[in-house]
C-alpha beads as a LAMMPS data file, in Angstrom:
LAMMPS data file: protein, C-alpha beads

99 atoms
98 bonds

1 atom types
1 bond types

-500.0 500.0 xlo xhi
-500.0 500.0 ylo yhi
-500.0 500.0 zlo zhi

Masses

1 110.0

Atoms # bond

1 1 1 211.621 7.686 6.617
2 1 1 214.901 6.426 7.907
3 1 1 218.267 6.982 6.533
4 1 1 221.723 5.039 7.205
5 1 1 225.481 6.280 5.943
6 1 1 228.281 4.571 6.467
7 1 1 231.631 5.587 5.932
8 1 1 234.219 2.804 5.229
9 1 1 237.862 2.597 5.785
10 1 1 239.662 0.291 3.048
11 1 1 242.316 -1.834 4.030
12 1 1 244.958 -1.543 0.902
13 1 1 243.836 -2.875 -2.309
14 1 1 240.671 -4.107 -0.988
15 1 1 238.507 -1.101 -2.642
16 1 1 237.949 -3.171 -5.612
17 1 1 236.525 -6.442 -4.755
18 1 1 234.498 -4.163 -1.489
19 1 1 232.653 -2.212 -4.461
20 1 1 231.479 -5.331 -6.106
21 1 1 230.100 -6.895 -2.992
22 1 1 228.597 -3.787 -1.548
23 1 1 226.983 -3.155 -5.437
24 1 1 225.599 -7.057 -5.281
25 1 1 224.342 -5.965 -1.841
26 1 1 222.639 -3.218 -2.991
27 1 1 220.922 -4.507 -5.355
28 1 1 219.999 -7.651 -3.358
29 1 1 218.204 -5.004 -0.721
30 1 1 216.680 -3.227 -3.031
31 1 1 214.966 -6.087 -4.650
32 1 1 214.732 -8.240 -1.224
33 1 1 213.432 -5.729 1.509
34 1 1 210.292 -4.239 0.727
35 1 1 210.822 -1.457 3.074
36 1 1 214.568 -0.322 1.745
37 1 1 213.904 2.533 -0.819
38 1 1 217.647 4.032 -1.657
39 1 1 221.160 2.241 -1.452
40 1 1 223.234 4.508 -2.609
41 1 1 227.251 3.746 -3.020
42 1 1 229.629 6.844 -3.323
43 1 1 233.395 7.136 -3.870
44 1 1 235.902 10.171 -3.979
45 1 1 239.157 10.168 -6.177
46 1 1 240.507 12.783 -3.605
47 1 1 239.749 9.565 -0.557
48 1 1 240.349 6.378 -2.354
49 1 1 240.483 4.526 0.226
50 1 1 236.788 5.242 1.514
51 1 1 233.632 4.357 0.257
52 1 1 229.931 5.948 2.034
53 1 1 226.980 4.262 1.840
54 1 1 223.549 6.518 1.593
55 1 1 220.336 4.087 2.685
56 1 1 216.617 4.705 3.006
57 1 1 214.181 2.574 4.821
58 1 1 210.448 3.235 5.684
59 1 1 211.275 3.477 9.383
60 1 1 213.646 1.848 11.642
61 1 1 212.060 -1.562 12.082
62 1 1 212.574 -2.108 8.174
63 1 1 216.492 -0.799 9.045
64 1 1 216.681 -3.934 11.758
65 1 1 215.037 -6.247 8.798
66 1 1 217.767 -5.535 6.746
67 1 1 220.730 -6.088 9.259
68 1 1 218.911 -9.581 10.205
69 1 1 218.631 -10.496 6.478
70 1 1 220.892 -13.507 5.013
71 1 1 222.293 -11.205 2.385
72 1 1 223.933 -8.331 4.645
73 1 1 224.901 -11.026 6.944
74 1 1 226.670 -12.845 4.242
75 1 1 227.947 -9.382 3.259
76 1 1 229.195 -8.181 6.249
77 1 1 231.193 -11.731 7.032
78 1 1 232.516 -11.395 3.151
79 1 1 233.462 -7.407 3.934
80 1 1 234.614 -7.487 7.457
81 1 1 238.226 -8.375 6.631
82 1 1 238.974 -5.460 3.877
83 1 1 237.531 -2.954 6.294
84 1 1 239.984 -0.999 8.302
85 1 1 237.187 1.088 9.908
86 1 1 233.389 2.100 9.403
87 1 1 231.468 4.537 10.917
88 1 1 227.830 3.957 10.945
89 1 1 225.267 6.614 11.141
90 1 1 221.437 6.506 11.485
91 1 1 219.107 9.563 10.320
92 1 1 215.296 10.216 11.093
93 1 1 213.389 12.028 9.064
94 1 1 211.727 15.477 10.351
95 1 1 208.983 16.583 8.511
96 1 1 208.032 20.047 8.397
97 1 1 205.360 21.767 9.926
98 1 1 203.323 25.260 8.917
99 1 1 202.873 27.365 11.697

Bonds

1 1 1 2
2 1 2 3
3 1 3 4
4 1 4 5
5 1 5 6
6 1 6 7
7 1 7 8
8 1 8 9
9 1 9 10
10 1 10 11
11 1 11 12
12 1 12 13
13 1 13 14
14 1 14 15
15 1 15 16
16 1 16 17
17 1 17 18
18 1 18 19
19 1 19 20
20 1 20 21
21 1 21 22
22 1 22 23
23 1 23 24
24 1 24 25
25 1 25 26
26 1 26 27
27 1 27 28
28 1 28 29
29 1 29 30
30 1 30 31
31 1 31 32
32 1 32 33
33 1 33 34
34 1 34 35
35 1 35 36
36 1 36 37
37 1 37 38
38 1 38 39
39 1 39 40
40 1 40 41
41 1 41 42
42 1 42 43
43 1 43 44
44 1 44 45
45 1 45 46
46 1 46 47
47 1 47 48
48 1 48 49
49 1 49 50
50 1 50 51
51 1 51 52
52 1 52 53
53 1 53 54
54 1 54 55
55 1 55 56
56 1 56 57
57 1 57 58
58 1 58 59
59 1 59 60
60 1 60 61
61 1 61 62
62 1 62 63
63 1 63 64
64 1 64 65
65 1 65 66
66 1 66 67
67 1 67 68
68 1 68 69
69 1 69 70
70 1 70 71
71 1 71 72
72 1 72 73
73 1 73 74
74 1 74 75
75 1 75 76
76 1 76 77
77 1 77 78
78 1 78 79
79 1 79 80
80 1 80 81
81 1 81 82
82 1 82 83
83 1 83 84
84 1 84 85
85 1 85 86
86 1 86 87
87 1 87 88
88 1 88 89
89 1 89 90
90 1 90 91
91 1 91 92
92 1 92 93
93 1 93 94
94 1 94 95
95 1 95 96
96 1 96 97
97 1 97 98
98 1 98 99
């Protein structure tokens, strides 16, 4: 497994019309990308100006699907002007062993 958060940075009065996009673009990955499992959108009262973003893929080649598909591209060009900053994170899995 492969995870993804992002933290974004709202420009003022942006939050909004940013939630509906990124919602549309979750569900569009979820149904589009086979190998996206979890898109998960998360806001704070006590930050309203920030939104974080919790993603699963199967591995890192289906993360690199995603960012190449028409959707997040569209998403990103849509987004990229409300955004004041984002911080993007990626996340590998470790799986346990028994000693």
């Amino acid at each position: 497994m492969f995870a993804v958060t992002v933290i974004f940075t709202m420009r003022p009065g942006q939050i909004d019309a940013f939630l509906r996009l990124a919602c549309a673009q979750a569900t569009n990955s979820l149904r589009l990308e086979p190998g996206c499992h979890q898109f998960d959108i998360w806001t704070d009262p006590a930050r309203p100006d920030q939104v974080y973003l919790y993603e699963t893929y199967a591995d890192a080649a289906a993360f690199d699907a995603h960012l190449a598909s028409d959707h997040f591209k569209r998403f990103a060009e849509q987004t990229e002007p409300m955004v004041f900053d984002k911080q993007v994170a990626t996340w590998a899995k470790q799986e346990s062993t028994d000693e």
